[in-house]
C-alpha positions as CSV (number, residue, x, y, z in Angstrom):
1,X,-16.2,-6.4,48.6
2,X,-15.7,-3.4,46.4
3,X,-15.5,-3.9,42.4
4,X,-12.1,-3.3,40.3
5,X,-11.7,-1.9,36.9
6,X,-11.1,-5.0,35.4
7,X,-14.1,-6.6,37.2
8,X,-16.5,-4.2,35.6
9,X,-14.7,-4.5,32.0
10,X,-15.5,-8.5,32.4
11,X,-19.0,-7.2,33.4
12,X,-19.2,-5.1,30.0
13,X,-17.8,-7.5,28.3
14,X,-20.5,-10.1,29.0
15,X,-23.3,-7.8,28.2
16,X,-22.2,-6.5,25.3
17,X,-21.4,-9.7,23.6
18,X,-24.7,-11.5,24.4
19,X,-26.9,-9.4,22.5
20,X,-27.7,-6.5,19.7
21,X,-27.7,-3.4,20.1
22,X,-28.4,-0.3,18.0
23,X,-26.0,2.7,17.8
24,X,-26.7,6.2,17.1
25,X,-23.9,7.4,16.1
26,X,-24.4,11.5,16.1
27,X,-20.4,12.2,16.1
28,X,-20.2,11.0,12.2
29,X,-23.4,11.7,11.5
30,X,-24.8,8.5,10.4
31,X,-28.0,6.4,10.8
32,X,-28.7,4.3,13.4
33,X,-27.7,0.8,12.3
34,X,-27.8,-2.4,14.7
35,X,-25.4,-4.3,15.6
36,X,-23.1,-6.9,18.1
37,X,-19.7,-5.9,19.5
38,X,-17.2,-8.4,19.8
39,X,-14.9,-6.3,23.0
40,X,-11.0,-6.7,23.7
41,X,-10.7,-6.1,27.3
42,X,-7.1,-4.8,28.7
43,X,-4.9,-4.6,25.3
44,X,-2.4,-2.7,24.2
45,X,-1.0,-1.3,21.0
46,X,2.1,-2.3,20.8
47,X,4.3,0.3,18.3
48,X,7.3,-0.9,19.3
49,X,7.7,-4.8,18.0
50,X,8.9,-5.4,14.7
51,X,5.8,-5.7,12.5
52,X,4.2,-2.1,13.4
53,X,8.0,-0.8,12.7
54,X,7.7,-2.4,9.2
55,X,4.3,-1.2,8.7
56,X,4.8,2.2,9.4
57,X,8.4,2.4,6.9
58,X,6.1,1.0,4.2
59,X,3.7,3.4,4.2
60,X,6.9,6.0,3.7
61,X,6.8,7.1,7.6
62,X,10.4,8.3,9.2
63,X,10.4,5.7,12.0
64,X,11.6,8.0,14.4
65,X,8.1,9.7,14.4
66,X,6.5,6.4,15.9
67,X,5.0,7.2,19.3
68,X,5.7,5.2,22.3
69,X,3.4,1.9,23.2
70,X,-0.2,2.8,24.1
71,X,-0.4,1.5,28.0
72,X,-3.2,-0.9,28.3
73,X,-6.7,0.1,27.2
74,X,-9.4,-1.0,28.9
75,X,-12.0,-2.0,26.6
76,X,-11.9,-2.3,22.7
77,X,-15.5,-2.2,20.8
78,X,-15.3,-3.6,17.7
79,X,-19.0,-3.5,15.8
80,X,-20.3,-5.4,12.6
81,X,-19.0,-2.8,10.4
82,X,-15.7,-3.1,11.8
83,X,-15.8,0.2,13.7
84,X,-13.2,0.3,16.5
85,X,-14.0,2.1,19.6
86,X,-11.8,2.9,22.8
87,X,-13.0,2.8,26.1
88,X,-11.9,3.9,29.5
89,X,-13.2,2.3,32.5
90,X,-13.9,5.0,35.3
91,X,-14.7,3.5,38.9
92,X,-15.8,6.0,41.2
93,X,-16.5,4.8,44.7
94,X,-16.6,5.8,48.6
95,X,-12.9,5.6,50.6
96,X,-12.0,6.6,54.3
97,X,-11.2,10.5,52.5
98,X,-14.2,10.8,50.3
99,X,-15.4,10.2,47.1
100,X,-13.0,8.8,44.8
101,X,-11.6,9.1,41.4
102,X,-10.6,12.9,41.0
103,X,-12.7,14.6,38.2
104,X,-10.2,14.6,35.9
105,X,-8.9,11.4,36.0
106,X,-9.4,9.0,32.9
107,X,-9.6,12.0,30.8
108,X,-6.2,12.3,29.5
109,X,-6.5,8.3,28.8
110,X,-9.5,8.5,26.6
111,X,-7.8,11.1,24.5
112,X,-4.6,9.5,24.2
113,X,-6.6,6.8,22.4
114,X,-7.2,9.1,19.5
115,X,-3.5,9.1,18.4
116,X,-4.1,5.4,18.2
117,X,-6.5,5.4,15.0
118,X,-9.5,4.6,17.2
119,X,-12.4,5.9,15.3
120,X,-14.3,7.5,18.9
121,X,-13.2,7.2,22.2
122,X,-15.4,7.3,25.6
123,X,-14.8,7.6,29.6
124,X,-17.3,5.2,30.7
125,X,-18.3,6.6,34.4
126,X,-19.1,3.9,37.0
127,X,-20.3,4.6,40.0
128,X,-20.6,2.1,43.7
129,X,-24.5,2.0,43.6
130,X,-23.9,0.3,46.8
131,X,-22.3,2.3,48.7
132,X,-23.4,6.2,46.6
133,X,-26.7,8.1,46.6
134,X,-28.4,9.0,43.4
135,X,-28.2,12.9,45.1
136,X,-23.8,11.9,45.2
137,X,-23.6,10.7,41.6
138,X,-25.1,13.5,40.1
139,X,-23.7,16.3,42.1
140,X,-20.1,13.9,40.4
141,X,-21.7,14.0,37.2
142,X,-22.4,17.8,36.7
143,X,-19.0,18.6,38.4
144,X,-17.6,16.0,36.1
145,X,-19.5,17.2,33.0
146,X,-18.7,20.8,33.3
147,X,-14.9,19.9,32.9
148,X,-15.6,17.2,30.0
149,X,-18.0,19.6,27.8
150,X,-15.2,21.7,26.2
151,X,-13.8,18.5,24.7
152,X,-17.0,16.5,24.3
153,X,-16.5,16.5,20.4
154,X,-13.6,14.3,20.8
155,X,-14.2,12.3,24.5
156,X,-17.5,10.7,24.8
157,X,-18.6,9.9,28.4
158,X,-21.4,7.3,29.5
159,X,-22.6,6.7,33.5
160,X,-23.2,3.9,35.1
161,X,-24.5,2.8,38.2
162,X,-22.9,-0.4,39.7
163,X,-25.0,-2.5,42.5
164,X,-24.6,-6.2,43.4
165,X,-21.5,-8.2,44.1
166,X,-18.4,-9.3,41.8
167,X,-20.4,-12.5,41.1
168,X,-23.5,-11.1,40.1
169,X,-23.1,-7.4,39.0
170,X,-26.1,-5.0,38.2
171,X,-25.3,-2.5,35.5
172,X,-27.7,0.4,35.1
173,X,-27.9,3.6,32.7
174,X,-28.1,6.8,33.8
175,X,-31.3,8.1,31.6
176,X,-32.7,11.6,30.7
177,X,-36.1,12.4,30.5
178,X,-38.6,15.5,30.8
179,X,-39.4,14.7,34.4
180,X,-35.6,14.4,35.3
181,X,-33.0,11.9,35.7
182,X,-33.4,8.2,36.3
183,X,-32.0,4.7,36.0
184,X,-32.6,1.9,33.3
185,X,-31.3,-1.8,33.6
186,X,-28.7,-2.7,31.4
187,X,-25.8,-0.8,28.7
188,X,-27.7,2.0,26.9
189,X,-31.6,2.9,26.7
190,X,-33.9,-0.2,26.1
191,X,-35.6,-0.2,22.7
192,X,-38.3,-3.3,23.0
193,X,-36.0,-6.6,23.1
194,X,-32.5,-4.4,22.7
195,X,-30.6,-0.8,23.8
196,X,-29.9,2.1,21.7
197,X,-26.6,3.4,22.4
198,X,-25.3,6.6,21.5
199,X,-22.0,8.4,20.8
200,X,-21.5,11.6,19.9
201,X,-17.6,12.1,19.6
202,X,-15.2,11.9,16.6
203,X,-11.8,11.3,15.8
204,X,-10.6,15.0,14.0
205,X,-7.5,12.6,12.9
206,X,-9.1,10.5,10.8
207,X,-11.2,12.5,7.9
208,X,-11.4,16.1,7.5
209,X,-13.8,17.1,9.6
210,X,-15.9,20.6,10.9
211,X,-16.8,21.8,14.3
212,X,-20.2,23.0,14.9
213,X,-19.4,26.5,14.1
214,X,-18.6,25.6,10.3
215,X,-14.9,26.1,10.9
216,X,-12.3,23.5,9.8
217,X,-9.9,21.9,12.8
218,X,-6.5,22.9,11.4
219,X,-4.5,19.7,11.8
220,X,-1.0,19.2,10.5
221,X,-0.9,16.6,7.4
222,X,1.6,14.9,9.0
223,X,-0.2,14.2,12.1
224,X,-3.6,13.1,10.4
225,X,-1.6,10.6,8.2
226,X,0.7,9.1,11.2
227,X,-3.2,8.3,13.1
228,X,-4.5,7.0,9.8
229,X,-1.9,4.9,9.4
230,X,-1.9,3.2,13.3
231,X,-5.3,3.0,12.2
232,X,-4.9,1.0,9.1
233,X,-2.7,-1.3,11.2
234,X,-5.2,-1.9,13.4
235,X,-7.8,-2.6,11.1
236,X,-6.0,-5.1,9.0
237,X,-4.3,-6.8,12.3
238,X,-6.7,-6.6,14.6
239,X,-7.8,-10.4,14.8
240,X,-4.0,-11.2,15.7
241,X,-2.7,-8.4,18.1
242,X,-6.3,-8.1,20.0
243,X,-6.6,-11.9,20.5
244,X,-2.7,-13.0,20.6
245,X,-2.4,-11.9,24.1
246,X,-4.9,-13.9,26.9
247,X,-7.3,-11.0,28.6
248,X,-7.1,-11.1,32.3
């Protein structure tokens, strides 16, 4: 029996919970730091109830500007340091007309989440290692990557290969190395006893930041201080509106 989206974000979940990890975090430039995730699966942010309206009039915001509920996001990472990431769940598998999800699906999720105040976003690519070839999910992957590299500042994209049952799912990496492309056990690159995960995206809303050129993103003042302050919200709600609602 084939896997569902929310199957492999109860999968995540438990992985990610049970131990530490330590996250390289190239997209702010920062040091690696370790750290647990406590993860939200299947939550929304809801802009339209009462206390986000009030939020966003007190910080002197024309309520007419508030953008419409986020739809459900898949997964929510929140680390020690209170970093909040956004992650869409990608299950690519076999049907009787191919290999399925489109390329481009997920995409337009991911960087929806970044009008949400999320500090990085991701696609996280899964693939049926039960039913796929290793020869199949790369031939996805560099289709898939060649379409995601213009935006990779902004989407970060992890793959996964899925084997086992619903019961007992096997997660492994995809992992680069000089003599080519492999698997590794687990959510990231093992490190001795833990994984090293790695993110390289930003959220251009949030600070002022540069691309790799040295030139400035020109974003409207406006828009950068209608993100920060969905992200403020979150951050100073988040207990209540990520655990009010029971995950299924």
């Amino acid at each position: 029996m084939s896997f569902s989206e929310r199957d492999l974000g109860k999968a995540f979940k438990t992985e990610l919970e049970k131990g530490k990890f330590i996250l390289n975090d190239q997209g702010y430039g920062q040091k690696e730091y370790v750290t647990s995730f406590k993860v939200y699966l299947n939550k929304q942010v809801h802009t339209e109830r009462m206390k986000f309206k009030q939020f966003w009039q007190e910080h002197n915001l024309d309520i007419k500007d508030i953008p419409p509920p986020q739809p459900e996001i898949d997964m929510i990472l929140v680390d020690n340091f209170d970093i909040m990431r956004a992650v869409e769940i990608k299950w690519i598998r076999v049907t009787k007309k191919g290999i399925s999800s489109s390329y481009y699906r997920g995409l337009d999720q991911a960087l929806a989440y970044l009008s949400f105040g999320f500090h990085q976003v991701a696609l996280w690519c899964c693939f049926d290692g039960n039913a796929l070839t290793d020869k199949e999910i790369n031939e996805y992957y560099d289709a898939f990557n060649k379409i995601r590299t213009p935006i990779q500042w902004f989407v970060d994209s992890t793959y996964f290969k899925i084997q086992g049952s619903r019961e007992k799912p096997r997660i492994e990496t995809e992992v680069f190395t000089p003599s080519g492309r492999g698997w590794q056990p687990g959510i990231g690159i093992p490190q001795g006893s833990t994984y090293r995960i790695g993110w390289k995206s930003l959220n251009p809303f949030l600070r002022l930041v540069y691309s790799p050129t040295g030139e400035p993103w020109v974003i409207k003042p406006e828009i950068r201080r209608q993100v920060e302050v969905i992200h403020q919200f979150l951050k100073e709600q988040k207990t209540g509106i990520w655990n009010k609602a029971k995950e299924h």
